[in-house]
mmCIF file of the N, C-alpha and C atoms, coordinates in Angstrom:
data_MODEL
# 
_entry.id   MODEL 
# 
loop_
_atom_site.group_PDB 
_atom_site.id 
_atom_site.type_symbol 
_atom_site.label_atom_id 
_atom_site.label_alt_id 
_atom_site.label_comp_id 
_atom_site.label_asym_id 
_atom_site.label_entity_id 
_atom_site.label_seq_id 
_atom_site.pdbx_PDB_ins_code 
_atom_site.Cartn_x 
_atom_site.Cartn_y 
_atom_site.Cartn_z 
_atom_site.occupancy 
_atom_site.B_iso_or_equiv 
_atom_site.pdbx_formal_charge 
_atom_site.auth_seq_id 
_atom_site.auth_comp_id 
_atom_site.auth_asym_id 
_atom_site.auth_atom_id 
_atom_site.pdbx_PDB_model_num 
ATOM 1   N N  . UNK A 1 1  ? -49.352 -97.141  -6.257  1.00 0.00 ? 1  UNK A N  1 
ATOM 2   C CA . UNK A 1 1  ? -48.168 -97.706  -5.662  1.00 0.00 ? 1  UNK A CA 1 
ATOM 3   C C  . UNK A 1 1  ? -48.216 -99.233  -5.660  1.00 0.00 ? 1  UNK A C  1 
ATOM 4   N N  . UNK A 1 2  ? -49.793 -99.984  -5.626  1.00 0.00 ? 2  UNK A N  1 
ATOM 5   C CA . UNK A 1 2  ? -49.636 -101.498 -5.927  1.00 0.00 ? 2  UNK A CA 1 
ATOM 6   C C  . UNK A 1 2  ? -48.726 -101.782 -6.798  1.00 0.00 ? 2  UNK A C  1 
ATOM 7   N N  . UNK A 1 3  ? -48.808 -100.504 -8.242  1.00 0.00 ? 3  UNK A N  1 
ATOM 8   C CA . UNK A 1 3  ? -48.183 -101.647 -9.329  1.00 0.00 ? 3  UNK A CA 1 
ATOM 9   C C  . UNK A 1 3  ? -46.680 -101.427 -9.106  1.00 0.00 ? 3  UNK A C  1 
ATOM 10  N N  . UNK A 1 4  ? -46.172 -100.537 -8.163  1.00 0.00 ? 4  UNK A N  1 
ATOM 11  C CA . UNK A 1 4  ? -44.879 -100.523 -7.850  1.00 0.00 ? 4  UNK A CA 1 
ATOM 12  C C  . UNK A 1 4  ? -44.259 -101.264 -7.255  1.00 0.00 ? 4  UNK A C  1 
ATOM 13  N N  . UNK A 1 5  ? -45.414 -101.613 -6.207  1.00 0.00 ? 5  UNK A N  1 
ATOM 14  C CA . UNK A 1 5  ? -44.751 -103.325 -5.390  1.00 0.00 ? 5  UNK A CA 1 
ATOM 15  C C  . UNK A 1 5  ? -44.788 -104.564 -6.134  1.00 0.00 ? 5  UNK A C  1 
ATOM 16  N N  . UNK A 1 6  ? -45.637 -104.296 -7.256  1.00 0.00 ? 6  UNK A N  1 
ATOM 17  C CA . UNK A 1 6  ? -45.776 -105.662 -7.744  1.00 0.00 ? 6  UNK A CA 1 
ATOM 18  C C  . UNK A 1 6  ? -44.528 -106.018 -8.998  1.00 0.00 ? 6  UNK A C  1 
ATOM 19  N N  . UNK A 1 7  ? -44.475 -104.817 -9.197  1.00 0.00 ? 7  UNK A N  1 
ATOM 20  C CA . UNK A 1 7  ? -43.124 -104.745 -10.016 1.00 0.00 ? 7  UNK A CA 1 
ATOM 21  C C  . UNK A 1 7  ? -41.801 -105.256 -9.223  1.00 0.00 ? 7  UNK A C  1 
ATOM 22  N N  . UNK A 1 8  ? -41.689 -104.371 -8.491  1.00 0.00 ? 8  UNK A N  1 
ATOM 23  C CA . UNK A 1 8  ? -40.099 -104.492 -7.339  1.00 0.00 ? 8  UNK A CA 1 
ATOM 24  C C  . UNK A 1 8  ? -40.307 -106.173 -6.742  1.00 0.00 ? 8  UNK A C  1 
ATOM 25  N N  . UNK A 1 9  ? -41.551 -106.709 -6.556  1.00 0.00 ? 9  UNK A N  1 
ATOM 26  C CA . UNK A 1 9  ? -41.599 -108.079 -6.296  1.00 0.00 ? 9  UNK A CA 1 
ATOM 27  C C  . UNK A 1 9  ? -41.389 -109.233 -7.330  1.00 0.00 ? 9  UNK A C  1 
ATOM 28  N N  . UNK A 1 10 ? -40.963 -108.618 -8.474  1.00 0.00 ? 10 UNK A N  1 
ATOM 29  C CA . UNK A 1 10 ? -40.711 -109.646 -9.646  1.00 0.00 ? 10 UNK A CA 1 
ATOM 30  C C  . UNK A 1 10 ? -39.182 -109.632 -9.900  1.00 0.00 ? 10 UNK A C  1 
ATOM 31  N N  . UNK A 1 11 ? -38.143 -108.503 -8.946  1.00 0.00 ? 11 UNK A N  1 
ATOM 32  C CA . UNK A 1 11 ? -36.808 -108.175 -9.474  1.00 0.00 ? 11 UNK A CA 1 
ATOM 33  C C  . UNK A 1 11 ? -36.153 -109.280 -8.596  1.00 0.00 ? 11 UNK A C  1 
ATOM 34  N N  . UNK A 1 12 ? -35.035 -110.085 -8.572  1.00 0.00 ? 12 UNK A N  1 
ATOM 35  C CA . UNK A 1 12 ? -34.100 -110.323 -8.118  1.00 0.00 ? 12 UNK A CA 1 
ATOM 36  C C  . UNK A 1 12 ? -33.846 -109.423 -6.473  1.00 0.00 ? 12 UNK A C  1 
ATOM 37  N N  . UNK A 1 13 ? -33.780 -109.997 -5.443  1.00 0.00 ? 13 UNK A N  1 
ATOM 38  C CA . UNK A 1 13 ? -33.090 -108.750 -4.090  1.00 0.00 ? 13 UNK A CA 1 
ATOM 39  C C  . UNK A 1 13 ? -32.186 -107.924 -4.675  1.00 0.00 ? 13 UNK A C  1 
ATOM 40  N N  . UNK A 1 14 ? -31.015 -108.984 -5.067  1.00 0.00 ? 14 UNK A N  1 
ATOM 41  C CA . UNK A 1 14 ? -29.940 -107.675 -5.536  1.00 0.00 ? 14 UNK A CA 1 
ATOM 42  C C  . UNK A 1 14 ? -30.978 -106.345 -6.383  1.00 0.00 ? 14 UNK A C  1 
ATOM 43  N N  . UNK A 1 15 ? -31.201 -106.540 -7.373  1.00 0.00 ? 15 UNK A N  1 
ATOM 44  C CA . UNK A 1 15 ? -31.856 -105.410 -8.010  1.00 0.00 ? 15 UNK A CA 1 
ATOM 45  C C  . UNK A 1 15 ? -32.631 -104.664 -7.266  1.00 0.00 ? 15 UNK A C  1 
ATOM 46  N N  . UNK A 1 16 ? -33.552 -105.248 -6.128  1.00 0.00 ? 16 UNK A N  1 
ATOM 47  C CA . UNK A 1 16 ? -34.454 -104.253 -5.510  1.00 0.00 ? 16 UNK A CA 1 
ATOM 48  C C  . UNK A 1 16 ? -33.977 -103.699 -4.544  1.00 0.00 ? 16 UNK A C  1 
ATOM 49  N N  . UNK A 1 17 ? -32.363 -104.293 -3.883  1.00 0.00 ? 17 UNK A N  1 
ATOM 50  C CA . UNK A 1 17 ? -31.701 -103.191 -3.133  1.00 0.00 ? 17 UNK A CA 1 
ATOM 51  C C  . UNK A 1 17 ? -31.114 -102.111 -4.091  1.00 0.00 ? 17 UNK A C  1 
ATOM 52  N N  . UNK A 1 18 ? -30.790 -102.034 -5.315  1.00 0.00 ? 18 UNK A N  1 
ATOM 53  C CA . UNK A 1 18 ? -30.331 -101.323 -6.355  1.00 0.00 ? 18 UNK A CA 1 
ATOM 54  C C  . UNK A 1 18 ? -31.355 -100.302 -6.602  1.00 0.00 ? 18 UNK A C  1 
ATOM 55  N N  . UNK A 1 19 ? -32.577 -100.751 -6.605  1.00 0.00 ? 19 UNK A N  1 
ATOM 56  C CA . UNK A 1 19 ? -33.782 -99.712  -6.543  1.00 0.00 ? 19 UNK A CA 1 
ATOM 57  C C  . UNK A 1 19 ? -33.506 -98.763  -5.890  1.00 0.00 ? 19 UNK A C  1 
ATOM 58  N N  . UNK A 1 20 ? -33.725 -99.540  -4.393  1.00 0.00 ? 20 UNK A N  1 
ATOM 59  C CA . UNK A 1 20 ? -33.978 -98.990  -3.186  1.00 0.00 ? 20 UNK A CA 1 
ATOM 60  C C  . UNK A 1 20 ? -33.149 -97.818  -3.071  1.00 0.00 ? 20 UNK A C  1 
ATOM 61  N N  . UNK A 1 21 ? -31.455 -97.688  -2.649  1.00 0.00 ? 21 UNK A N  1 
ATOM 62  C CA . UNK A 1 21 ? -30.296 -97.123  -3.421  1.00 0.00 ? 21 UNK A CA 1 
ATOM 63  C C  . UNK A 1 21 ? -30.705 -96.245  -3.876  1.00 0.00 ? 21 UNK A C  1 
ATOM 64  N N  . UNK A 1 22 ? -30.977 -96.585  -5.684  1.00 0.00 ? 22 UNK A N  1 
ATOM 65  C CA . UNK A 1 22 ? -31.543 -95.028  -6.430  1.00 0.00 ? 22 UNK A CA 1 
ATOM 66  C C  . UNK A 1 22 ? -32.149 -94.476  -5.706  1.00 0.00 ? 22 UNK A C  1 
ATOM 67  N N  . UNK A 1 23 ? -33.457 -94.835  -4.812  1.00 0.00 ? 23 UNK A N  1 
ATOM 68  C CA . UNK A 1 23 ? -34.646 -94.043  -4.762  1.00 0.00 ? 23 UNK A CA 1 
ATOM 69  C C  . UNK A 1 23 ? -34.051 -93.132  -3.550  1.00 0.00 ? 23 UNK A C  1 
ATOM 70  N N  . UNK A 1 24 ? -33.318 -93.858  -2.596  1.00 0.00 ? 24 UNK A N  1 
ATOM 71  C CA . UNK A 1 24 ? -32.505 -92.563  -1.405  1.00 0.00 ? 24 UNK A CA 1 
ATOM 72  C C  . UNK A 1 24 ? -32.174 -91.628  -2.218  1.00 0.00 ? 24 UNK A C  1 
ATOM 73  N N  . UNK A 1 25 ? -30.915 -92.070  -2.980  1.00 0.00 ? 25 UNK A N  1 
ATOM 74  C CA . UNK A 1 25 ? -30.135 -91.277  -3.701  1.00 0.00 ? 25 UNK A CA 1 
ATOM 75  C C  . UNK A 1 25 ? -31.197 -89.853  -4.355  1.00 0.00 ? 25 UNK A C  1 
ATOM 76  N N  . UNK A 1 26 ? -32.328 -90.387  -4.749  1.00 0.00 ? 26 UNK A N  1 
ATOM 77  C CA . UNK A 1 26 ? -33.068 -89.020  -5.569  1.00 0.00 ? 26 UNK A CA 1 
ATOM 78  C C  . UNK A 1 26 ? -33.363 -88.008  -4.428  1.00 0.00 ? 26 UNK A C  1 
ATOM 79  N N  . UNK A 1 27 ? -33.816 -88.788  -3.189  1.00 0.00 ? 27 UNK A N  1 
ATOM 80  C CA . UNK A 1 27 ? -34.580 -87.919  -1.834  1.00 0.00 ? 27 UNK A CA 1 
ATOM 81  C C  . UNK A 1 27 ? -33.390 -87.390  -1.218  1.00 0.00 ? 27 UNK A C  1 
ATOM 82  N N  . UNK A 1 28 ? -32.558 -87.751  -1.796  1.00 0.00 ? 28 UNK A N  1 
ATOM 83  C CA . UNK A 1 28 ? -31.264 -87.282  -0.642  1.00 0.00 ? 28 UNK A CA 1 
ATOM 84  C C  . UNK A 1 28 ? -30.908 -86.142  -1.905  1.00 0.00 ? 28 UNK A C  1 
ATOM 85  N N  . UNK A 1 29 ? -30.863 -85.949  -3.179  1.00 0.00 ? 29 UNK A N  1 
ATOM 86  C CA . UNK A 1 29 ? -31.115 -84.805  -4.295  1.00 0.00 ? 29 UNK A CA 1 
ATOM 87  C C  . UNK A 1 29 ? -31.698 -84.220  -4.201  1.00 0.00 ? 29 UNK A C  1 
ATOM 88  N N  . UNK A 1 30 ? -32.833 -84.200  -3.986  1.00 0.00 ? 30 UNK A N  1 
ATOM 89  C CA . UNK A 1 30 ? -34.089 -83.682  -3.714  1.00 0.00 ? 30 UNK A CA 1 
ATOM 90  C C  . UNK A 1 30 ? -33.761 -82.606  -2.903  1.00 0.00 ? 30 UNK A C  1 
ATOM 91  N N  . UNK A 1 31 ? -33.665 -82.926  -1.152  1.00 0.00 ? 31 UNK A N  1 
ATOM 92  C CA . UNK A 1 31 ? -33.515 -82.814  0.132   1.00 0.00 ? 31 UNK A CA 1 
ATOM 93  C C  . UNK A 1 31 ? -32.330 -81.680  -0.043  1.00 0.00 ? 31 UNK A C  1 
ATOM 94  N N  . UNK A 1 32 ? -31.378 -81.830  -0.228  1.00 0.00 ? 32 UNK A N  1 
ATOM 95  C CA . UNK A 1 32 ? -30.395 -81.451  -0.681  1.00 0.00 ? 32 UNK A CA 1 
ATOM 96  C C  . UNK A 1 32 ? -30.318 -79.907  -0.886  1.00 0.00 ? 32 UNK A C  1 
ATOM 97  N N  . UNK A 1 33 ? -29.445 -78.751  0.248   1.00 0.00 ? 33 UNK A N  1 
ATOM 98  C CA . UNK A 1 33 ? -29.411 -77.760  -0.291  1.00 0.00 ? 33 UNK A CA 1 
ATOM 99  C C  . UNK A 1 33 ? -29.147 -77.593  -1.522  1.00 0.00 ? 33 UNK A C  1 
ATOM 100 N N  . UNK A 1 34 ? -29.254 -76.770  -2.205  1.00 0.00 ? 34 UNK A N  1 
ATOM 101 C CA . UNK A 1 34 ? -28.945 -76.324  -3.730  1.00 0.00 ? 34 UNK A CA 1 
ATOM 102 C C  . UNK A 1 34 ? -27.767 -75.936  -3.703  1.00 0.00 ? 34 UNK A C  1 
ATOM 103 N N  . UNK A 1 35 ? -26.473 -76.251  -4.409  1.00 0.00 ? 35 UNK A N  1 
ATOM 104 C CA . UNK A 1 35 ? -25.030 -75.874  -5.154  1.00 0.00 ? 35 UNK A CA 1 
ATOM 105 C C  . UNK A 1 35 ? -25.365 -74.162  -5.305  1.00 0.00 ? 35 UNK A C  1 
ATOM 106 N N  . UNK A 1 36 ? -24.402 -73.395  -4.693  1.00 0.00 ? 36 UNK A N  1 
ATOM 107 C CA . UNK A 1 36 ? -24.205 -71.901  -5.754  1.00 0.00 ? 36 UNK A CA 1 
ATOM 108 C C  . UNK A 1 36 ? -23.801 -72.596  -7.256  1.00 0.00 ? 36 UNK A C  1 
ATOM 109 N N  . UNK A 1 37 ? -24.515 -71.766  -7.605  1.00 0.00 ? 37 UNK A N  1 
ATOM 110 C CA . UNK A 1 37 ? -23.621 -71.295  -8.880  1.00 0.00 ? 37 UNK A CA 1 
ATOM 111 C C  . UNK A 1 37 ? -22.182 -71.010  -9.380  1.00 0.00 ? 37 UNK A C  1 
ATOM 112 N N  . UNK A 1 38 ? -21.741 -71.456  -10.464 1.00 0.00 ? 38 UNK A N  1 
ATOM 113 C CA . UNK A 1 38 ? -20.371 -70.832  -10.723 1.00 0.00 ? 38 UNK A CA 1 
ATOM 114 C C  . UNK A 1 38 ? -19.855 -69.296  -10.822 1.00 0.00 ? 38 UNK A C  1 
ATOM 115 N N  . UNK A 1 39 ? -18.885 -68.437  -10.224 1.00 0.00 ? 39 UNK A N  1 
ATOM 116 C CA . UNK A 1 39 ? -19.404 -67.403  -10.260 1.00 0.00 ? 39 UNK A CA 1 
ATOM 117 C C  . UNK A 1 39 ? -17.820 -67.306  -11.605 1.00 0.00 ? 39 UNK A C  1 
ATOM 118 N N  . UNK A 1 40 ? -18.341 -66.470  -12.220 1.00 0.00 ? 40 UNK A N  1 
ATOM 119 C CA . UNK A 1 40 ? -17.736 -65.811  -13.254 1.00 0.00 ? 40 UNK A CA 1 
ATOM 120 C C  . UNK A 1 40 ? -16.780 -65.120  -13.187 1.00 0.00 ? 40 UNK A C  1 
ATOM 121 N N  . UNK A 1 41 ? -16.534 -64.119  -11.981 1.00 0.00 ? 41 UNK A N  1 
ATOM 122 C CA . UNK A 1 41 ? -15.754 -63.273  -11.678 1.00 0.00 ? 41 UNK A CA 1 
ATOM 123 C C  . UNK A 1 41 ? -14.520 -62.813  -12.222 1.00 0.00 ? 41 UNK A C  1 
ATOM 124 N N  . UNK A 1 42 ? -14.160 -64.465  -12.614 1.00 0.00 ? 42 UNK A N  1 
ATOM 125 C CA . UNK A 1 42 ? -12.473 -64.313  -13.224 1.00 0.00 ? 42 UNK A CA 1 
ATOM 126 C C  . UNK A 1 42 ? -12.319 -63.879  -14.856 1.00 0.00 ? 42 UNK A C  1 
ATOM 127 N N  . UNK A 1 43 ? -13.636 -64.080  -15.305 1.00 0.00 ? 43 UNK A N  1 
ATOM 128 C CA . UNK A 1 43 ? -13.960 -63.557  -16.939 1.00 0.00 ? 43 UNK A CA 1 
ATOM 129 C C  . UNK A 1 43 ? -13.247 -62.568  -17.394 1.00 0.00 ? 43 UNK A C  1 
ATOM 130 N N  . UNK A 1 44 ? -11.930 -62.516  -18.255 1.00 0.00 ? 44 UNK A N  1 
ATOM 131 C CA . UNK A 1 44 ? -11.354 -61.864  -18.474 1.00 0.00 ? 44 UNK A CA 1 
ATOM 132 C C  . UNK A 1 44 ? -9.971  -61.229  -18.100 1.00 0.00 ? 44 UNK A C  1 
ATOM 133 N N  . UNK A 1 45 ? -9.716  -62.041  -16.958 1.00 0.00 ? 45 UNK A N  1 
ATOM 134 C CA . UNK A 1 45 ? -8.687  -62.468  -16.803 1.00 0.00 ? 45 UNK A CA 1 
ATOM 135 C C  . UNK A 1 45 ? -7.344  -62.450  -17.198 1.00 0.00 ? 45 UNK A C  1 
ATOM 136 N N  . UNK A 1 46 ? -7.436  -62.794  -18.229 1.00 0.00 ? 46 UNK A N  1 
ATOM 137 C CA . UNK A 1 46 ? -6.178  -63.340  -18.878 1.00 0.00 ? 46 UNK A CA 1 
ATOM 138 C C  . UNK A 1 46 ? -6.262  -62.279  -19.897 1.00 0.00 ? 46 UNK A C  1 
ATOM 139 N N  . UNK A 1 47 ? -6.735  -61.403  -20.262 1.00 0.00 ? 47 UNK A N  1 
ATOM 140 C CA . UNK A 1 47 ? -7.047  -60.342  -21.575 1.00 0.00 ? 47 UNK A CA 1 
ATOM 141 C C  . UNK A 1 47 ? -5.708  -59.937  -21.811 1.00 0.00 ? 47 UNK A C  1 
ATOM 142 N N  . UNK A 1 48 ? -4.881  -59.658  -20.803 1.00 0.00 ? 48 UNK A N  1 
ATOM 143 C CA . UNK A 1 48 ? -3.297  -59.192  -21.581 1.00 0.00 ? 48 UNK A CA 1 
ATOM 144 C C  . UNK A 1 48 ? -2.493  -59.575  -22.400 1.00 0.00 ? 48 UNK A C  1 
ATOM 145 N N  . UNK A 1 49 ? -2.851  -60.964  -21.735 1.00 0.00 ? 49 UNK A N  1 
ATOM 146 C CA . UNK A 1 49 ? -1.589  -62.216  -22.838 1.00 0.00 ? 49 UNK A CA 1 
ATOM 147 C C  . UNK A 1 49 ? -2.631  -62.157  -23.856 1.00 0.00 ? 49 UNK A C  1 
ATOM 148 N N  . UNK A 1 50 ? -3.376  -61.552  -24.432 1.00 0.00 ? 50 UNK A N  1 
ATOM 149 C CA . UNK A 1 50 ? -4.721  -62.209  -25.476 1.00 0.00 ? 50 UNK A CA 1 
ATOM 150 C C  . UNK A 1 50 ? -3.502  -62.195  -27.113 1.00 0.00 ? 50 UNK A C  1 
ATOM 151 N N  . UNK A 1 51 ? -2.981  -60.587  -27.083 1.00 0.00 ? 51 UNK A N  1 
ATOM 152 C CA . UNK A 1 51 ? -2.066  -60.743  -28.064 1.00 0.00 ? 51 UNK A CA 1 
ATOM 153 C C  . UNK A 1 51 ? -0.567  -61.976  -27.960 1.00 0.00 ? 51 UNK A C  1 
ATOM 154 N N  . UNK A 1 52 ? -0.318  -62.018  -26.988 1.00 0.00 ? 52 UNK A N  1 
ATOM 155 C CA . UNK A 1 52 ? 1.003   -62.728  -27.043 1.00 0.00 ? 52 UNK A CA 1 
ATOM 156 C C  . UNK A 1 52 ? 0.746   -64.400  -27.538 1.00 0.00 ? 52 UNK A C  1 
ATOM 157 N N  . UNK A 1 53 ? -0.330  -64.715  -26.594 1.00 0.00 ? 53 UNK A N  1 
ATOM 158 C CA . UNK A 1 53 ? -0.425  -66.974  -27.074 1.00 0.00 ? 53 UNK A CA 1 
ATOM 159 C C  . UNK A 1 53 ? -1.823  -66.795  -27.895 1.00 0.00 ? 53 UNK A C  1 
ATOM 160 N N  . UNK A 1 54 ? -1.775  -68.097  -28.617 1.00 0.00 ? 54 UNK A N  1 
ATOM 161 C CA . UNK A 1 54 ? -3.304  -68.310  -28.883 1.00 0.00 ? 54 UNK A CA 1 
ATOM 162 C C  . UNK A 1 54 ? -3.399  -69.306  -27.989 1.00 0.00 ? 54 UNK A C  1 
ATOM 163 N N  . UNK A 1 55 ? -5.190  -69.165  -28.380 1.00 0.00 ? 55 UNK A N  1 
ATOM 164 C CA . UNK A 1 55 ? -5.543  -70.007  -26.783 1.00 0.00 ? 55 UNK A CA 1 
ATOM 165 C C  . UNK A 1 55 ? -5.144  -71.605  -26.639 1.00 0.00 ? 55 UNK A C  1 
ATOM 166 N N  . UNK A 1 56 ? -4.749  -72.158  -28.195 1.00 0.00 ? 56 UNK A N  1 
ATOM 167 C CA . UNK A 1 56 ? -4.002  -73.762  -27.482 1.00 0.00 ? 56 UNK A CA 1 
ATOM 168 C C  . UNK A 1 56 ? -2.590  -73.563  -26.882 1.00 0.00 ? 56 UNK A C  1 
ATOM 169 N N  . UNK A 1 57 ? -1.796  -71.880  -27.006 1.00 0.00 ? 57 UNK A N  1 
ATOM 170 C CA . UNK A 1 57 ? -0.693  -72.129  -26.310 1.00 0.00 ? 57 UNK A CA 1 
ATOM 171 C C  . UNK A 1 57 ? -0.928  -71.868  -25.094 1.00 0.00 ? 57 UNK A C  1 
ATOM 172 N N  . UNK A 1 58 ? -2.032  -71.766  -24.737 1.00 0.00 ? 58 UNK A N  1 
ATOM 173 C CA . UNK A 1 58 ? -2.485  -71.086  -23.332 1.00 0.00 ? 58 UNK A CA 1 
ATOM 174 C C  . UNK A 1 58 ? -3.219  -72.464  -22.543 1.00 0.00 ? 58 UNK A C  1 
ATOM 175 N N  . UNK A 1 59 ? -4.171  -73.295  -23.714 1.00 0.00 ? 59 UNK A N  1 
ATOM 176 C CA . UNK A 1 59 ? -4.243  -74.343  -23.037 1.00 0.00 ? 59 UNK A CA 1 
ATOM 177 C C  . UNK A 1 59 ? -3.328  -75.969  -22.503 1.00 0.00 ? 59 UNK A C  1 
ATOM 178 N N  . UNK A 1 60 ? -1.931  -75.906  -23.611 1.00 0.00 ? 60 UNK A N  1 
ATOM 179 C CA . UNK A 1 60 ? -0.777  -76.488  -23.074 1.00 0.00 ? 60 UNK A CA 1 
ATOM 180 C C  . UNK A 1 60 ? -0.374  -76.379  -21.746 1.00 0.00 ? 60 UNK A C  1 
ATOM 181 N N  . UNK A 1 61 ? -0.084  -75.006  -21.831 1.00 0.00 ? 61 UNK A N  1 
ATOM 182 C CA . UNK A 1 61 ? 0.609   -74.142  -20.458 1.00 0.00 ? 61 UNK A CA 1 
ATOM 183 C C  . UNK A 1 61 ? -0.071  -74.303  -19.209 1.00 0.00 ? 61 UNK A C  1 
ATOM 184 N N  . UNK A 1 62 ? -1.670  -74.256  -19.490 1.00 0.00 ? 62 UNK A N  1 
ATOM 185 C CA . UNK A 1 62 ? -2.714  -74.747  -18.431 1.00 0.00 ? 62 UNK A CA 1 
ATOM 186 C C  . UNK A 1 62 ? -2.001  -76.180  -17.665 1.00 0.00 ? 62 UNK A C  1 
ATOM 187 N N  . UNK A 1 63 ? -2.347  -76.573  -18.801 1.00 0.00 ? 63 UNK A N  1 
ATOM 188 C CA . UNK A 1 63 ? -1.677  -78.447  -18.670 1.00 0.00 ? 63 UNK A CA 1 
ATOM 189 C C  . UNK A 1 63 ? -0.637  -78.311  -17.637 1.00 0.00 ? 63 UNK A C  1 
ATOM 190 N N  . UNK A 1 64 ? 0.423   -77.722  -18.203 1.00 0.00 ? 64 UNK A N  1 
ATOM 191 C CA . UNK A 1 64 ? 1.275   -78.078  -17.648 1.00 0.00 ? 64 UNK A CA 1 
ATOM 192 C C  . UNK A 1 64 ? 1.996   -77.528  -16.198 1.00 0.00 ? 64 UNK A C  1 
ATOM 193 N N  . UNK A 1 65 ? 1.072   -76.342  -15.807 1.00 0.00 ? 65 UNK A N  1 
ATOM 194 C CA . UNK A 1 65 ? 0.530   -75.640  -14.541 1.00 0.00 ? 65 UNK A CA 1 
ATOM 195 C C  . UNK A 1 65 ? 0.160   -76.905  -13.682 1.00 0.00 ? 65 UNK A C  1 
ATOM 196 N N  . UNK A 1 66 ? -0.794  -77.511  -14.286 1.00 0.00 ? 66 UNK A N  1 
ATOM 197 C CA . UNK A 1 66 ? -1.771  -78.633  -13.631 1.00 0.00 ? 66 UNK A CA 1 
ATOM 198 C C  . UNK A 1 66 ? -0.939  -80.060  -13.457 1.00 0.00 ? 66 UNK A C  1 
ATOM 199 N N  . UNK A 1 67 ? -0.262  -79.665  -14.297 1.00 0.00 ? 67 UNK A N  1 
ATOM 200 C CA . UNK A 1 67 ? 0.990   -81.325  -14.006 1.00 0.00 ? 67 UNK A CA 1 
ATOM 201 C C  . UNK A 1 67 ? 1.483   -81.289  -12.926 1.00 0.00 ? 67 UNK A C  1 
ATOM 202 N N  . UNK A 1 68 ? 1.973   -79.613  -12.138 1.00 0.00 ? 68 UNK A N  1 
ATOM 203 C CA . UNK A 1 68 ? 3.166   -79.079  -11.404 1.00 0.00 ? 68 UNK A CA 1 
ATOM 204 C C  . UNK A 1 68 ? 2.651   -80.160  -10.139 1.00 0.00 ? 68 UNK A C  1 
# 
């Protein structure tokens, strides 16, 4: 850990509060319950329209769902 102080003692403050920053930021990742997962559930979904759009007329339509 010397050569860590001796490093962080050669940066600019600004930069070694920028350190500092990251290094919460990782322990606070770290620390950090874990995210579920995405769940899948909806897989398949859409199987009816499969004959009627192809999937860029399906991803327009998305769009434009998402504009509303």
């Amino acid at each position: 850990m010397d050569a860590f102080g001796e490093l962080m003692a050669k940066l600019p403050p600004e930069l070694q509060q920028e350190v500092w920053d990251f290094a919460q930021f990782l322990v606070e990742k770290k620390t950090s319950p874990k995210r579920k997962r995405l769940r899948l559930d909806w897989a398949g979904g859409l199987a009816e329209l499969k004959g009627k759009y192809t999937s860029l007329e399906l991803q327009k339509k998305s769009l434009d769902w998402w504009g509303d």
